[in-house]
C-alpha positions as CSV (number, residue, x, y, z in Angstrom):
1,X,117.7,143.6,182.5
2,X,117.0,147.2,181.5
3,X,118.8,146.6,178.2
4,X,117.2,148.3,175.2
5,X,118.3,149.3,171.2
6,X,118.5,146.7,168.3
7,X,118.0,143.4,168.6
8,X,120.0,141.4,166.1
9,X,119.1,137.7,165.5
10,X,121.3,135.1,164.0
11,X,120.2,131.8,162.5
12,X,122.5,129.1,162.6
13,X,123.0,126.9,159.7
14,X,120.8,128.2,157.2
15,X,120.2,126.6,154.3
16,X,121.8,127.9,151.5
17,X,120.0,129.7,148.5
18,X,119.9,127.6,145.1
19,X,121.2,130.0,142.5
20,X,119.8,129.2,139.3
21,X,122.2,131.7,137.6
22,X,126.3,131.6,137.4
23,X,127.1,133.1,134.4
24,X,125.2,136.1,134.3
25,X,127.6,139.6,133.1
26,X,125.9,142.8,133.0
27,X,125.6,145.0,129.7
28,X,128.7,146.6,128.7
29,X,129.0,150.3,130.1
30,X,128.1,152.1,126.8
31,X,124.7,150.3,126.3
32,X,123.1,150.5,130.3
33,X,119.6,151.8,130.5
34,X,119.4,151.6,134.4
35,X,116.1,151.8,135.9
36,X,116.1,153.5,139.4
37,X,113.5,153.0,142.0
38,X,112.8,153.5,145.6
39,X,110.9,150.2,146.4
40,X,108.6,152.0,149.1
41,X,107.5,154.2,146.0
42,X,106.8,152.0,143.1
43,X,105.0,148.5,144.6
44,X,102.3,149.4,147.2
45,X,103.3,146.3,149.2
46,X,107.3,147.6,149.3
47,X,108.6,144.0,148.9
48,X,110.5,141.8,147.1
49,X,108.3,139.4,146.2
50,X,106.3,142.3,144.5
51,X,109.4,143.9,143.1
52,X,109.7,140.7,141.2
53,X,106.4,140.3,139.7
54,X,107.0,143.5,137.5
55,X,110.1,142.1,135.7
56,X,107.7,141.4,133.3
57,X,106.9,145.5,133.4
58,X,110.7,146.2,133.4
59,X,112.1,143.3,130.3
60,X,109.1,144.8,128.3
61,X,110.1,148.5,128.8
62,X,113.5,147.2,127.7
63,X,115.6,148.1,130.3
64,X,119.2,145.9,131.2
65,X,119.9,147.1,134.8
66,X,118.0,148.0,137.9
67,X,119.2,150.3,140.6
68,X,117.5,150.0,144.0
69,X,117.7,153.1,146.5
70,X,119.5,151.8,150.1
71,X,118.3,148.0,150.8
72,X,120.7,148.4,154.0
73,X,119.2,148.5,157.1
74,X,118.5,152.3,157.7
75,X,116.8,154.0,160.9
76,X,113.0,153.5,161.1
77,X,110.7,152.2,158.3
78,X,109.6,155.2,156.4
79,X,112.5,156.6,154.2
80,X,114.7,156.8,151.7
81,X,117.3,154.6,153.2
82,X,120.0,157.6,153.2
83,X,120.3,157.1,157.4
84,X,122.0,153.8,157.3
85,X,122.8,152.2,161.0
86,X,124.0,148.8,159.5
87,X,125.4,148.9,156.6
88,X,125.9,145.2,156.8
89,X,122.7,143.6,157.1
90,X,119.8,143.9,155.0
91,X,116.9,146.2,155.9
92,X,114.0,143.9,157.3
93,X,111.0,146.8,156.1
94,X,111.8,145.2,152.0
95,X,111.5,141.8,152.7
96,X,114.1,138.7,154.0
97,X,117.3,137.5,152.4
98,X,116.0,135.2,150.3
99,X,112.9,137.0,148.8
100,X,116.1,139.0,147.3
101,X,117.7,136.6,146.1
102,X,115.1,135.7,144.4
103,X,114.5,138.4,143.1
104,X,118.0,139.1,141.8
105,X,118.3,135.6,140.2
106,X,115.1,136.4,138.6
107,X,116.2,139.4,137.1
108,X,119.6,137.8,135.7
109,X,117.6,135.5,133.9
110,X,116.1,138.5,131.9
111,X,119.6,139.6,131.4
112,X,118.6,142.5,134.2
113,X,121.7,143.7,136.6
114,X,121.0,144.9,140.1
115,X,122.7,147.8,141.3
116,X,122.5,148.6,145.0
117,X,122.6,152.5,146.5
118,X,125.1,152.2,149.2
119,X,125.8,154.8,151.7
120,X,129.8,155.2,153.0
121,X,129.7,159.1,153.6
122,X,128.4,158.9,156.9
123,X,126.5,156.7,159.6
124,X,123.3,157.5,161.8
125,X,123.7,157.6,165.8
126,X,121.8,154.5,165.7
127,X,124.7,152.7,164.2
128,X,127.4,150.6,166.9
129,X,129.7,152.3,164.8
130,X,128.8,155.7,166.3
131,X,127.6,154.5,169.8
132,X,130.8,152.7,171.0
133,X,132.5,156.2,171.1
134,X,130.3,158.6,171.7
135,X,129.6,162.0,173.2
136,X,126.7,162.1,174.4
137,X,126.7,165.5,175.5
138,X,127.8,167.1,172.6
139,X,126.0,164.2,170.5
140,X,128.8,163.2,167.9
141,X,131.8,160.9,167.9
142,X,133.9,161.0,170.3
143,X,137.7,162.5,168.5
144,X,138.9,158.2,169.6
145,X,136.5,157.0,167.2
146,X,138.3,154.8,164.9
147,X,135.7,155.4,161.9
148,X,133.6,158.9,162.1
149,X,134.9,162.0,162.6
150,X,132.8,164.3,165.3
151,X,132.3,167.2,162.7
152,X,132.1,166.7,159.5
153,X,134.7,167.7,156.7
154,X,132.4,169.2,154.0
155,X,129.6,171.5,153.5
156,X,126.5,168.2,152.0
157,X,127.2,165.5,154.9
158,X,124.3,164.2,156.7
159,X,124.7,162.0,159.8
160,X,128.4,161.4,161.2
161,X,131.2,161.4,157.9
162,X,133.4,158.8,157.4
163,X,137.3,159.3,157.9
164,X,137.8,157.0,154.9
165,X,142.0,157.5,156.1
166,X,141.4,155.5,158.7
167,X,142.0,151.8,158.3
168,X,139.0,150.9,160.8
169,X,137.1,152.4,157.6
170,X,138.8,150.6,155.2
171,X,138.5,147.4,156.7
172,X,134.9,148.3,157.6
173,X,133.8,149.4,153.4
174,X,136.2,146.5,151.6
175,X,134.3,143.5,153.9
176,X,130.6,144.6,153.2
177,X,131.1,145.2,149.3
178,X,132.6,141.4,149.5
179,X,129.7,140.5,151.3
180,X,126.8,142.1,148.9
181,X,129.0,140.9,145.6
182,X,129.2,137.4,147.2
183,X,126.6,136.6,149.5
184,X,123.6,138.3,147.3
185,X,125.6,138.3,143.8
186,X,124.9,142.3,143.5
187,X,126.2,143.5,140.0
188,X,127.8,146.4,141.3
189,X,127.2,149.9,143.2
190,X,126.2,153.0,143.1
191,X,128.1,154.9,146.0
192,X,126.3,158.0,147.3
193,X,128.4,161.1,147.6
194,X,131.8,160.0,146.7
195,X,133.0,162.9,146.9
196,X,132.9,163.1,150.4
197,X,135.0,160.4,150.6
198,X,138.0,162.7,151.7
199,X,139.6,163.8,155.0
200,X,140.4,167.1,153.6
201,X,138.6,169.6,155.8
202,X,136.2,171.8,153.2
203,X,134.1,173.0,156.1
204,X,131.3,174.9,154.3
205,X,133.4,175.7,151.2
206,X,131.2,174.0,148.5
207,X,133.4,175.1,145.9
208,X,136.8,174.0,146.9
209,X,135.1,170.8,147.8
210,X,134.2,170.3,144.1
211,X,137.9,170.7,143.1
212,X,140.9,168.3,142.7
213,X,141.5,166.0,145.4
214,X,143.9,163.3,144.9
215,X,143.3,161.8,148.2
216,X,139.6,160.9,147.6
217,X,140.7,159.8,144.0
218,X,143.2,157.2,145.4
219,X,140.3,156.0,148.3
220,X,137.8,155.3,145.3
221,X,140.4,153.9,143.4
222,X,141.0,151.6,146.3
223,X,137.6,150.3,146.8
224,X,137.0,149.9,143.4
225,X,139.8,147.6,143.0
226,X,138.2,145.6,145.7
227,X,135.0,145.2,143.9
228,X,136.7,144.2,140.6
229,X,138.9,141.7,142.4
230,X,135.3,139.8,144.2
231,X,133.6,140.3,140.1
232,X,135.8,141.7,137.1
233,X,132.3,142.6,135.7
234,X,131.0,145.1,138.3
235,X,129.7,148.0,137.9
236,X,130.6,151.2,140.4
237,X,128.5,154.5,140.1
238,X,129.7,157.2,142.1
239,X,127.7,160.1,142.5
240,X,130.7,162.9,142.6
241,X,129.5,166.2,141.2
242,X,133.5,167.0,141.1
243,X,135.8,168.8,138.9
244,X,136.0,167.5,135.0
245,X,139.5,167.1,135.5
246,X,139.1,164.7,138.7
247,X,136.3,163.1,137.2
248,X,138.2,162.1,133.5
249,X,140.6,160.1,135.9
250,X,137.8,158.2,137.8
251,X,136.2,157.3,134.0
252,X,139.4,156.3,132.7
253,X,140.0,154.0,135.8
254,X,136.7,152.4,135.5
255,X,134.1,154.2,136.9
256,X,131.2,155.3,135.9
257,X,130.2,159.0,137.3
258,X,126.2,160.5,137.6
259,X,125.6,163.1,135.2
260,X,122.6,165.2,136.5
261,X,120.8,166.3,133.3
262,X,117.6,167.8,134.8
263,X,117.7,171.4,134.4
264,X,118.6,171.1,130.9
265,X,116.2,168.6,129.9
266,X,113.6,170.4,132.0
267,X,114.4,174.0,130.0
268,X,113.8,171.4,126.9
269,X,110.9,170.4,127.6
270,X,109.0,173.5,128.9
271,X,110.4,175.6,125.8
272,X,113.0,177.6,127.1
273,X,116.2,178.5,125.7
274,X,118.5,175.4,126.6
275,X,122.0,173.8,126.1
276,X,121.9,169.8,125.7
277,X,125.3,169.9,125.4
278,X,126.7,168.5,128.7
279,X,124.9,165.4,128.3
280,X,127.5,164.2,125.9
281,X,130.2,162.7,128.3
282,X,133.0,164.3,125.6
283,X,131.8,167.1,126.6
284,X,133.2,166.4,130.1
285,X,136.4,165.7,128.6
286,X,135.8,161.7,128.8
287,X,137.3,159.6,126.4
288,X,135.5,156.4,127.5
289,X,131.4,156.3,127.8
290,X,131.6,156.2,131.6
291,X,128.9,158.8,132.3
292,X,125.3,157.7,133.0
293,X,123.1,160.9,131.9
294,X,119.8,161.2,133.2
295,X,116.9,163.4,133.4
296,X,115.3,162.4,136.0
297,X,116.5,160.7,139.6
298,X,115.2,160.7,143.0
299,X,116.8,163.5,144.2
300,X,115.4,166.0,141.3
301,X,112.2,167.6,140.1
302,X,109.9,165.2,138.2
303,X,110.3,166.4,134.2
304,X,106.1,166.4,133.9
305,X,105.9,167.9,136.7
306,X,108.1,171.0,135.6
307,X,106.3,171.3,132.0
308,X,102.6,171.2,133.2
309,X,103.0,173.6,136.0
310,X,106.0,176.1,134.6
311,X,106.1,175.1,130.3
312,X,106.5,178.3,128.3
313,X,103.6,179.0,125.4
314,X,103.7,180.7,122.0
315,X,103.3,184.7,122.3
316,X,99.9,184.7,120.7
317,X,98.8,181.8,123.0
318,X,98.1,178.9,120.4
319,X,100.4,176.5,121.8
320,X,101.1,175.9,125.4
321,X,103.6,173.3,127.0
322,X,101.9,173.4,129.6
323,X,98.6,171.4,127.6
324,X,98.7,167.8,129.5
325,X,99.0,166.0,126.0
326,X,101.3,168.6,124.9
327,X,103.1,168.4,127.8
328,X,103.4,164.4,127.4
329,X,104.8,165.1,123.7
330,X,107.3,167.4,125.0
331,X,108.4,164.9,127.2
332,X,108.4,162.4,124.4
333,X,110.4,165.0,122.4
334,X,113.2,165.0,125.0
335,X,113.5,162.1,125.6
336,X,114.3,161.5,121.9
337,X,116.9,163.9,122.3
338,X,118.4,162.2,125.5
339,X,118.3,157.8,124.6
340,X,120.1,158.3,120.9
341,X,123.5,160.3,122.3
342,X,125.7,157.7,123.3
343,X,126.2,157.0,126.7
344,X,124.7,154.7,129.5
345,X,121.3,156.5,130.3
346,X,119.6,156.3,133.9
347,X,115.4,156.9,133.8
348,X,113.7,157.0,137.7
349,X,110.8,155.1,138.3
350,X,107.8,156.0,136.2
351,X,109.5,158.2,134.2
352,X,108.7,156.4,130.8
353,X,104.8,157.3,131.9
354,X,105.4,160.9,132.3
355,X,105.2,161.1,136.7
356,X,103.7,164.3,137.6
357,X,103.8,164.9,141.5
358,X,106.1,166.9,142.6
359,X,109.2,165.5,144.4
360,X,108.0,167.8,147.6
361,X,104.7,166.5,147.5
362,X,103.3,165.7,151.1
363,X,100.5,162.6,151.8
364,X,98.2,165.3,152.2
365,X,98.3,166.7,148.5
366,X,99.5,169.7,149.2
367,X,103.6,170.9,148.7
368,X,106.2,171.5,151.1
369,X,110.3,170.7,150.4
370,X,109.8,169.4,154.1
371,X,107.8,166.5,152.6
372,X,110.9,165.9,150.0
373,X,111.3,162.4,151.7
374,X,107.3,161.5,151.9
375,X,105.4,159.0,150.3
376,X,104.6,159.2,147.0
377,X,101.2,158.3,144.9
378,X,102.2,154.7,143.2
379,X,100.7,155.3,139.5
380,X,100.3,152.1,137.5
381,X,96.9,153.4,136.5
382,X,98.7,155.7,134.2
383,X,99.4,152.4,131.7
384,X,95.5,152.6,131.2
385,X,95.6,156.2,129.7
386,X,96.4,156.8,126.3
387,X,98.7,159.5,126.2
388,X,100.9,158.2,128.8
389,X,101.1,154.7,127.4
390,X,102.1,156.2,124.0
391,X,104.9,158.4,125.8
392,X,105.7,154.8,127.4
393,X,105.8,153.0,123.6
394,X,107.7,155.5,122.8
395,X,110.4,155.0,125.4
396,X,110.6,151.7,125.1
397,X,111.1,151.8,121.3
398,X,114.2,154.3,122.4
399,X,115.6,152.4,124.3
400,X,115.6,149.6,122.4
401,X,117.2,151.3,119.1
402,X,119.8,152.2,121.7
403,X,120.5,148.4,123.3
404,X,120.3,147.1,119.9
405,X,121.8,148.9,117.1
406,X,125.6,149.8,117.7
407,X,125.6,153.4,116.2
408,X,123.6,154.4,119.1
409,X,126.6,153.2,121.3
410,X,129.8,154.2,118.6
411,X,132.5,156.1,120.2
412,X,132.7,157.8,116.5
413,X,130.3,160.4,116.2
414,X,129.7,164.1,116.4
415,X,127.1,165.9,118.6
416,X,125.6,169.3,116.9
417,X,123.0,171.3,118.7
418,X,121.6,174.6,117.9
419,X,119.3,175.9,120.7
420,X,118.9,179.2,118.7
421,X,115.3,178.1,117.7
């Protein structure tokens, strides 16, 4: 009587799921094209079921690994999932277990991966993690709490941040990556904002918090071991934005580390003075192919987007970026520039058919960064206009040069690029 919060409901001897795939080992690191998507965004029923009838979409664009934003259950139904308050059980708003599991032995069938966005920075006050000590005057952890520290220890956290030191943590991340990797078969993870995965206090220093830290090294090292020990094949993705230096070691451990490639990409493809440079992971100092470039994710500015609203023109006028079907070649022209250097590659949904809303685009049309996390249009239609499915032809003929012939992969090359034109 008077209870209230989540109700959690248990089924007793549920059947097990038939997998119709054992085998299945993802693409080697080098050759990855991994498609990300934010279900709520992409099908305009936001389920599983629906997820899996555009496999067809997905093997025909040619990609070999798909990377869903959080699947965890998060707080409330309308979000990007970054809020998790379980990060155990699977988010109810996306579908039930075994519409998953379908959908992930579907996809190994087409030789697809699934990579899941997991969230072990921080936890949302909706989580029993937070609630069974908590202060609810000052409305943090208490200092007992065995897994969240009450302030933060660097300047990007959101929610309550993880004291990965603590064993109650340890014990807490290791037990739910065994139970994705074995219970769902997950391929492997893409963990958000590693690099907060440190008990160093950085308070708003964003610059030391980029620097060396051998302690957050030696945490990631940890739980990748973990992962490797439940499937030798995994994949972990950590989004770090670190050092080179600490960054090298993660590579040559294993990882793989996100390489945001959207400003320069962006300068490409509007016409402006640019350096393509630091999409080659030697550039970074990386002797193994361990860094997944991209030009596009969810957290950046849509490439169209950029070229039709801020592209650069010729001084007499006669050609403008900014031209919708010039505008779509120049998107076509980067992305030449961006599938042939080796490397696993990273596209965001809708990508390959030149999306142009903004990423602050609110339900109302207009543009606000306070609508960053809204709803955006779902644009299949775009397949049924010429331009776009050329720039979409053309992306899929990319990336299949690069998943099929090896030079596009070879660790034994040289990159050359003269942005003096």
């Amino acid at each position: 009587v008077g209870a209230s919060g989540i109700i959690s409901i248990l089924q007793t001897d549920a059947p097990e799921y038939d997998w119709e795939i054992d085998d299945f080992v993802p693409a080697a690191n080098s050759e990855l094209v991994i498609y990300e998507l934010l279900m709520r965004d992409f099908v305009a029923r936001h389920d599983y079921q629906t997820l899996l009838d555009t496999l067809d979409y997905l093997e025909r664009l040619g990609i070999n690994a798909i990377e869903l934003m959080p699947v965890n259950e998060f707080e409330g139904n309308d979000s990007w999932g970054y809020n998790p308050s379980f990060h155990m059980a699977l988010d109810k708003y996306y579908g039930t277990a075994e519409d998953f599991k379908r959908f992930i032995d579907e996809a190994h069938a087409r030789g697809m991966a699934v990579i899941i966005d997991v969230v072990y920075n921080h936890a949302f006050s909706q989580s029993p993690l937070a609630q069974l000590y908590w202060d609810p005057l000052g409305f943090k952890p208490t200092p007992e709490n065995p897994w969240l520290n009450p302030d933060a220890k660097h300047p990007f956290n959101v929610g309550y941040d993880f004291n990965h030191e603590s064993e109650a943590t340890k014990f807490l991340v290791k037990k739910t990556l065994r139970y994705w990797l074995d219970e769902f078969r997950i391929d492997g993870f893409r963990f958000d904002l590693s690099k907060g995965f440190s008990q160093v206090d950085y308070g708003d220093d964003s610059g030391a918090f980029a620097q060396y830290d051998s302690s957050r090294i030696a945490i990631l090292q940890d739980y990748a071991d973990v992962v490797w020990a439940e499937n030798p094949n995994a994949i972990n993705i950590l989004e770090h934005f670190a050092v080179d230096e600490e960054e090298v070691v993660l590579a040559d451990y294993g990882m793989l580390l996100w390489n945001n490639s959207n400003f320069m990409y962006g300068q490409a493809g509007m016409g402006y003075e640019n350096d393509l440079s630091r999409s080659d992971y030697a550039e970074h100092g990386f002797t193994k192919p361990h860094l997944v470039t991209y030009m596009e994710s969810h957290d950046e500015e849509r490439l169209l987007y950029r070229i039709t609203n801020f592209g650069n023109e010729s001084a007499d006028g006669s050609y403008k970026t900014k031209t919708p079907i010039t505008a779509l070649r120049r998107a076509e022209l980067a992305s030449t520039f961006f599938y042939t250097i080796p490397g696993p590659k990273m596209l965001w949904q809708f990508g390959e058919m030149g999306y142009d809303f903004s990423i602050n685009r609110c339900t109302d049309g207009s543009e606000d960064p306070d609508c960053r996390l809204s709803p955006k249009p779902i644009r299949w239609d775009y397949l049924t206009t010429s331009g776009r499915r050329h720039l979409f032809d053309v992306t899929r003929t990319l990336i299949g040069l690069k998943t099929t012939y090896d030079v596009f992969n070879t660790t034994d090359y040289d990159l050359w690029i003269d942005d003096s034109n």
